[in-house]
N, C-alpha and C positions, 0 to 999 in steps of 0.2 A: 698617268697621274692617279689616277683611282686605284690602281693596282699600292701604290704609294702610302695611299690617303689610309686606305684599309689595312694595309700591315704596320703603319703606326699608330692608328687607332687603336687595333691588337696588343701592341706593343705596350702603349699606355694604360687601356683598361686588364693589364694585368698587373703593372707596377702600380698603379694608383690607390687598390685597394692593400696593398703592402705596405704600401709606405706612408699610405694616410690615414688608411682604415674607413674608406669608404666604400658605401655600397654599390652594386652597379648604376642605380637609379640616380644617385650624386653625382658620379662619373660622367654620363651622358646629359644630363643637367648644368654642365658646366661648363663654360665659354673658354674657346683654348686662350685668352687673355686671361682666363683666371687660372688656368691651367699652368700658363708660361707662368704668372708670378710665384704660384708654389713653390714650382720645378727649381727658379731662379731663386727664390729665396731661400730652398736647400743647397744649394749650389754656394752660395754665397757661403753658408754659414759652412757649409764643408771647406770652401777653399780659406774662410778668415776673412772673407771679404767684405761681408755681411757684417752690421752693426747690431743687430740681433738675434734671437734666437728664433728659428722655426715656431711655429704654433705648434704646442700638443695637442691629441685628440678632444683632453678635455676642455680646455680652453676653447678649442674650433666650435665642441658642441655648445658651451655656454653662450660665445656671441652667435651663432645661429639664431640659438632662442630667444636673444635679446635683442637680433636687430633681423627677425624672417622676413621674407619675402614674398610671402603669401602665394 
């Protein structure tokens, strides 16, 4: 299981900073719940599924700033 744990963890903290443009610090900060809704709301919007669009980076940064979490 760990063997598991850790080559997907790998797997993600390399795509994540790709395709989201986060740092490593955001990356491991982040709850695989919120991890799974990015993943799925790229998903969605690749397959047509999705009733709207991904967040851009700028966007993500704007509501960080307006709604942090101290």
């Amino acid at each position: 299981m760990a063997n598991i744990f850790g080559a997907s963890a790998e797997h993600l903290a390399g795509l994540v900073p790709l395709l989201l443009g986060w740092t490593p610090d955001q990356f491991w900060c982040a709850t695989p719940e919120e991890l799974t809704g990015l993943f799925r709301s790229l998903e969605d919007h690749e397959t047509g599924l999705g009733s709207s669009l991904p967040l851009d980076h700028s966007t993500f940064e704007q509501l960080k700033e307006a709604f942090p979490d101290g």
